[in-house]
C-alpha positions in Angstrom: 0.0 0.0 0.0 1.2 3.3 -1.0 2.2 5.2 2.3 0.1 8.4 0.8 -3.0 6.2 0.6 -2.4 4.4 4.3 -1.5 8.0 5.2 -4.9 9.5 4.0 -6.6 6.2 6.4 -5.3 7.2 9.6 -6.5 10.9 9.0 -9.8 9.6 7.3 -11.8 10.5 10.6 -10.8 14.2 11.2 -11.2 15.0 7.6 -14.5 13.1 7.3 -15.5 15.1 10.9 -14.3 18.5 8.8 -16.0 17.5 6.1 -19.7 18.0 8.3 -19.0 20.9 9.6 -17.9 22.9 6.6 -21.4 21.1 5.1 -22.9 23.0 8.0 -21.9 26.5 7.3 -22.3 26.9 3.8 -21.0 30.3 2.6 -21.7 32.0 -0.7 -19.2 34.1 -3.1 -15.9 35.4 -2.0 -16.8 36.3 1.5 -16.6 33.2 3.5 -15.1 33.6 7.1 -16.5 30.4 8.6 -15.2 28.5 6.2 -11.8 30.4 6.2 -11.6 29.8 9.9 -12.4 26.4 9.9 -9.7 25.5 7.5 -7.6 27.3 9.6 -8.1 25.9 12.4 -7.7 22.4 10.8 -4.1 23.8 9.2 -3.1 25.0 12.6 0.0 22.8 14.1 1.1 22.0 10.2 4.8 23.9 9.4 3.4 25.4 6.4 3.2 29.6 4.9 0.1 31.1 5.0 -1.3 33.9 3.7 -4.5 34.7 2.9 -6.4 37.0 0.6 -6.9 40.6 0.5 -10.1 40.9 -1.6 -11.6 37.1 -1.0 -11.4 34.8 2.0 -8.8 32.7 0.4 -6.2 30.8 1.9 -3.0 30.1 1.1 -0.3 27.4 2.6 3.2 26.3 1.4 4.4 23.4 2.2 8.6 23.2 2.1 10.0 20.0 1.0 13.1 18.8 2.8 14.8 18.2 -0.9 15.4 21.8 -0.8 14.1 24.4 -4.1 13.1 22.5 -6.7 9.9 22.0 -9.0 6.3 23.6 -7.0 3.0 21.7 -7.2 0.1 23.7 -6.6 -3.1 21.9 -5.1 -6.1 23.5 -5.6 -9.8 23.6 -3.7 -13.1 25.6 -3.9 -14.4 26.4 -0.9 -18.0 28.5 -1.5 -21.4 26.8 -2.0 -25.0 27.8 -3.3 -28.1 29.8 -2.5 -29.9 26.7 -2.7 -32.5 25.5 0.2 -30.7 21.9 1.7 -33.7 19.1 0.9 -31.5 15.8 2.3 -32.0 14.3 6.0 -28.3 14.1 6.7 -27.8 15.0 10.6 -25.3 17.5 9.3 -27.4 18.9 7.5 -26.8 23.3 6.4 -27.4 25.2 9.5 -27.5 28.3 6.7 -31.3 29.3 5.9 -31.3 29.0 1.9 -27.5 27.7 1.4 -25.8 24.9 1.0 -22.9 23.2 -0.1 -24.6 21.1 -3.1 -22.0 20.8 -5.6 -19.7 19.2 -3.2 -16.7 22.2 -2.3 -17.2 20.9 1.4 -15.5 17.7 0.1 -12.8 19.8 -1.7 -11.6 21.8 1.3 -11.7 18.8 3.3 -9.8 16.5 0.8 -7.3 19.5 0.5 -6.5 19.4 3.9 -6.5 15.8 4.1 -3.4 16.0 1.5 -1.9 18.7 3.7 -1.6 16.6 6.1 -0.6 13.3 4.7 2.4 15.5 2.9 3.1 17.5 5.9 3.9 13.8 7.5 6.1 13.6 3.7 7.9 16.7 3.7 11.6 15.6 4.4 10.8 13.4 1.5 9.7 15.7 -0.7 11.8 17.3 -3.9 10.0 20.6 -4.0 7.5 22.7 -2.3 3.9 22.0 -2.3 1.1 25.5 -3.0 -2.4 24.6 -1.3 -4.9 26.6 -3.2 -8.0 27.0 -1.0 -10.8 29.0 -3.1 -13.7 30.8 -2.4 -16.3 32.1 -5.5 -16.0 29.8 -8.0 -19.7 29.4 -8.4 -19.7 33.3 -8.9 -17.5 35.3 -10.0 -14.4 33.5 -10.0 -12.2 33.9 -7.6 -9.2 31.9 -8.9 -8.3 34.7 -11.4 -8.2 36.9 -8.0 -6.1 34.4 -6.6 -4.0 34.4 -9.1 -3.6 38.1 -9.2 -2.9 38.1 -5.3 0.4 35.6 -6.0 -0.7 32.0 -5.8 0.6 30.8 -8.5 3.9 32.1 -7.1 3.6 31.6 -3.7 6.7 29.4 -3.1 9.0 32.2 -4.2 8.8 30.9 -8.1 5.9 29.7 -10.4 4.1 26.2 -9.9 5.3 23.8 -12.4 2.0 21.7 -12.2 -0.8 22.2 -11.0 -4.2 19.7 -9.5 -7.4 19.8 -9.0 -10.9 17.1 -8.3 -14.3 17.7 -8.9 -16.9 15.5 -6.7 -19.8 14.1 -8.3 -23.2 13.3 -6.8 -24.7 11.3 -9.6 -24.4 9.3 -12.7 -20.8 7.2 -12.3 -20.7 4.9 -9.4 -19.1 5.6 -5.8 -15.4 6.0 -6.6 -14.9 6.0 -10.0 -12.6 8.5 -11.6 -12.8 9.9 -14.9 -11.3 12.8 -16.7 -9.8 13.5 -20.3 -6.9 15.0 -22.5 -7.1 18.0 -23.7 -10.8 20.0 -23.2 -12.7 18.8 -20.5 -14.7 21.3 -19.5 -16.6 24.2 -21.4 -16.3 27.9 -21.5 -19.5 29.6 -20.4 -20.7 33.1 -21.4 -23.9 35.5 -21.6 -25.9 36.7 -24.1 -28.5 39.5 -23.1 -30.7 41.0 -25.1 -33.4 43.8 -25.0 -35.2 44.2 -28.3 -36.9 47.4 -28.0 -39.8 48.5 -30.0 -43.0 50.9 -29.6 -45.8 49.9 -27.3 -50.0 50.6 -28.3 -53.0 48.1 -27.9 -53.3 44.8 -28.3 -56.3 45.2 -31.0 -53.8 47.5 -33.0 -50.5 45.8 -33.6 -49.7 47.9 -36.4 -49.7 51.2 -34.6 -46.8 49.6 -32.1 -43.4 47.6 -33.2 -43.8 44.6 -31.0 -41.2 43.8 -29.8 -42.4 40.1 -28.5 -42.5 38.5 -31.5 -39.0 39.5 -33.1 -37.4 38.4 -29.7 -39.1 35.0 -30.3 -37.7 35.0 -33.6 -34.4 36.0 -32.3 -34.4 32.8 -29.8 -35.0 30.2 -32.9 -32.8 32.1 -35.1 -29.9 31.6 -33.0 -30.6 27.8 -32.8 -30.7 27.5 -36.9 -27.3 29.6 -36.7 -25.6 27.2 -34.7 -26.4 24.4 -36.9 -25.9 26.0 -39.9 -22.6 28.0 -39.1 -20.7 25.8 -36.8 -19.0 22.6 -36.8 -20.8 19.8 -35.0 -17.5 18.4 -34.0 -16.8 21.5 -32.1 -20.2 22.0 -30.6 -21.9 24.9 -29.1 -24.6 25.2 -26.9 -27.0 28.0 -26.4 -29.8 28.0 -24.1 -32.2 30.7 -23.2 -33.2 31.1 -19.6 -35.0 33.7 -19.6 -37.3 35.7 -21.8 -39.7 38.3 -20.7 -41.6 40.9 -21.6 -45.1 42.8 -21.0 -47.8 42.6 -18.6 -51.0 41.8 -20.1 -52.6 40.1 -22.8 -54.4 42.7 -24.9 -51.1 45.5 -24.0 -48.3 45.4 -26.4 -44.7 46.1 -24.2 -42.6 48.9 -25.3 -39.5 46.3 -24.5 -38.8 42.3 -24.2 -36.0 40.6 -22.8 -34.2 37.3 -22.7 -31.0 35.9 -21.7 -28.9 33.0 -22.4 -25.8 30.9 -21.9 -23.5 30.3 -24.0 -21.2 27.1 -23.9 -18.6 26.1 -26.2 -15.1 24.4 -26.2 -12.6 26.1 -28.3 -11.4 29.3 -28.2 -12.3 29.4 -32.2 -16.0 28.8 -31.4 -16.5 30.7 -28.8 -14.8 34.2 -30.4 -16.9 33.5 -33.7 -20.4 32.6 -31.7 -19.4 36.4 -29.7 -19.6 38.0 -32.9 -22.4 36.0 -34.9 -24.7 35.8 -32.3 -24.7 39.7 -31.6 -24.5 40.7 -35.5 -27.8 38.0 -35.9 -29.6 39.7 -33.3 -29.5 43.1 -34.2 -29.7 42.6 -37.8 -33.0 40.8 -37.2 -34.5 43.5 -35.2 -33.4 46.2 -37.8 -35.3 43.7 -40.1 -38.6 44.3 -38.1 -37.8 48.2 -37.8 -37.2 47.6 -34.0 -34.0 47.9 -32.2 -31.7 45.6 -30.1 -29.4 46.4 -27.2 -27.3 43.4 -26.8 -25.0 42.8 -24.2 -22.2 39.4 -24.4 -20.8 38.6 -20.9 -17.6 37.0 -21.1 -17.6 34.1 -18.5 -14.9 30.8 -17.6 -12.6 30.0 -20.5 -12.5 26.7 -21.6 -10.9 24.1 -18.6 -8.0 22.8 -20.9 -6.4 19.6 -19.5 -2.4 19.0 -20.4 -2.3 15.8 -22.0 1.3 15.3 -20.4 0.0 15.7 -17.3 -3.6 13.8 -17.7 -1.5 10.6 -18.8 0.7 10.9 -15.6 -2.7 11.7 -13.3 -4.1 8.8 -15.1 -1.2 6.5 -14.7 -0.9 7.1 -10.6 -4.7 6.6 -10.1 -4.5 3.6 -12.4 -1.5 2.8 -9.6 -3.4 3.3 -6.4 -6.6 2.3 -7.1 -6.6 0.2 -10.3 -7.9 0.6 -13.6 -11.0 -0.3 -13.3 -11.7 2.3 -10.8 -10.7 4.7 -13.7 -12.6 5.8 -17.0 -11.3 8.0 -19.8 -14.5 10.6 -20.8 -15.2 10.4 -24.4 -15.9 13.7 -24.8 -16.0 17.2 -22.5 -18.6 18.5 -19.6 -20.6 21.3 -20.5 -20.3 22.4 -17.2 -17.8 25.1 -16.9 -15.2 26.0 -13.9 -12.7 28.9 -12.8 -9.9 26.1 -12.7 -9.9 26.7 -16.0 -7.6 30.1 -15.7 -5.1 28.1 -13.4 -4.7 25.4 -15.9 -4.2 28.4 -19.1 -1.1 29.9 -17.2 0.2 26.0 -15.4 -0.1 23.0 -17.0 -2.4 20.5 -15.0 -4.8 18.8 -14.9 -8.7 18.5 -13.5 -10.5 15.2 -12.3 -13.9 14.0 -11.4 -14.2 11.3 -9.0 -17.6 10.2 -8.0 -19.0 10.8 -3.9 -22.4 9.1 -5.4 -23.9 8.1 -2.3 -27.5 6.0 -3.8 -27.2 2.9 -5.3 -28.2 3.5 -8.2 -26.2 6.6 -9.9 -28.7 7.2 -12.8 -31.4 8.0 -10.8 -29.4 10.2 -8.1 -30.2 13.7 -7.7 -27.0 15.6 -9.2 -24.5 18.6 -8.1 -26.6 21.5 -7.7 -30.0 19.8 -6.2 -31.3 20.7 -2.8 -31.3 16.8 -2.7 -27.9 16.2 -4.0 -26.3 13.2 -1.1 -22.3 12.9 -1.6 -20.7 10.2 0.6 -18.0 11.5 2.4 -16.8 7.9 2.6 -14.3 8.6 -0.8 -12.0 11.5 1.1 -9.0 9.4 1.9 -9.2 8.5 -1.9 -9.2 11.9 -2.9 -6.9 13.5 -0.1 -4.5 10.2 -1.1 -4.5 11.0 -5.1 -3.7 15.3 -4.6 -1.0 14.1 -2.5 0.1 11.2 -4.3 0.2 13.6 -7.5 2.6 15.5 -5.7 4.7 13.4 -4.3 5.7 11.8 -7.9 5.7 14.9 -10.0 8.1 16.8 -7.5 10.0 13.5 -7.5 10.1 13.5 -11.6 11.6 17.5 -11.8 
């Protein structure tokens, strides 16, 4: 048995125990001071560097390895959770009217630490310096691109050489399975809003007005027949309205309708050609009508790009510790998106998925995001194990 992985055992309790109470006092955005403290608290008596953030409640912890300066692995961890209203009966359950922590980050934090801790024990082995990346707001605004403006990426006196990351699952693959891919993994995601504006009268006189409901209706289906039409179905992008709105009774035409969309795609080729074909489509068609359009494109996460080099090795050690049947290869990306994505463009990496599926049946689990979404807490050794294991061998490698 690897001594990360009969390491991450003997601390299985108090990260399983941390674990519950971050899942207790879920925190939203980049202000999370419970959460903060808590890791903290669970760092305290561990010869590390910390530092935490100036405009988010990050922390930040270097661990030096006995080896003296050499390569620097950065582990990294979101830390924030959702406004969403907890629906499971776990005795743990949020203690935070309207938040919890349903896309797993508890797990992260705690798995994080877990590796801390198990490399801590390590650290006169080590042939480098280890960069714990604890993150709030990724479900926001991002906070990693903060972090990275606030020095993490060159925390140990010198840029990280390789950087780490897992995702927890609550649904479809079964309890510890991994699974990632080469290359893209995950997608970018941007906005599209749009305000068609037009000339409001009565209902029974449509041609006194420019109706503006209509020509955003077309807008929506004309943006579907673009993306079909003008981009390659091997390099998909998906675009989803949300939201659409507009007046406020039947028989009263609306000076104004709205709508609002996402916008996912997985090159950077796609994604700059959808920015200018989708805004060019939806104010010519207004123009068409004799209305207007005020359209505004939000850009959101880049694409999460995984190093090939480095998914092969992250493959190869899980392959090692766990065997390769608790591994599967993803045949194509997520749609999902995530702000790990701007560690991995400036530090080759990469990012994992390993299932915390806690019903028997994965398929029919609620997933990350639900107010019912159940993750069994049972995989954190595995996960605190693999960041540190990860480490271990690339700071070994150079």
């Amino acid at each position: 048995m690897s001594s990360t992985v009969a390491l991450a055992e003997r601390f299985r309790t108090e990260i399983v125990e941390l674990r519950r109470a971050l899942h207790q006092v879920p925190e939203y955005d980049l202000d999370l001071p419970k959460t903060q403290a808590l890791v903290l608290a669970a760092l305290d008596g561990l010869d590390l560097e910390i530092t935490l953030g100036k405009e988010l409640s990050s922390v930040t912890a270097v661990l030096r390895g006995g080896g003296g300066p050499g390569p620097v692995v950065l582990l990294r961890g979101d830390m924030d959770a959702l406004p969403v209203t907890e629906r499971t009966d776990v005795p743990f359950r949020s203690q935070h009217a309207g938040m919890m922590h349903a896309c797993g980050h508890d797990l992260h934090v705690a798995g994080l630490v877990g590796a801390a801790k198990i490399l801590h024990e390590l650290r006169d082995e080590l042939a480098g310096d280890v960069v714990f990346m604890f993150q709030p707001g990724e479900e926001t605004t991002g906070g990693a691109p903060i972090m990275i403006r606030e020095g993490v990426l060159d925390a140990a006196g010198r840029r990280a050489d390789a950087a780490y990351g897992l995702h927890v699952g609550s649904a479809v693959e079964p309890l510890g399975m991994w699974s990632s891919r080469p290359g893209s993994f995950m997608a970018a995601a941007d906005q599209l809003h749009v305000r068609v504006v037009g000339a409001g009268t009565h209902g029974s006189t449509p041609y006194r007005g420019k109706d503006p409901i209509p020509v955003a209706c077309e807008m929506v289906g004309a943006l579907q027949t673009m993306i079909t039409r003008q981009f390659d179905v091997f390099d998909p992008v998906v675009l989803t309205v949300g939201r659409i709105a507009g007046g406020t009774k039947e028989n009263i035409i609306p000076d104004e309708a709205v709508f609002d969309a996402t916008v996912r795609t997985f090159s950077e080729q796609s994604r700059s050609k959808i920015q200018r074909t989708s805004v060019q489509l939806v104010e010519s068609l207004a123009a068409a009508h004799g209305l207007t359009a005020e359209v505004e494109y939000q850009i959101g996460y880049p694409v999460t790009v995984n190093n090939p080099d480095e998914y092969r090795f992250a493959r190869d050690v899980i392959v090692d510790l766990f065997g390769p049947e608790r591994f599967r290869e993803r045949p194509n990306p997520r749609c999902g998106a995530e702000d790990m994505s701007y560690v991995l463009n400036e530090v080759p990496g990469v990012y994992l998925n390993l299932s915390a599926c806690a019903a028997a049946d994965p398929a029919l689990a609620a997933d990350n995001h639900s107010p019912l979404a159940d993750f069994d807490d049972s995989v954190l050794p595995d996960g605190s194990a693999l960041l540190a294991e990860l480490a271990v061998r690339r700071l070994a490698r150079g």
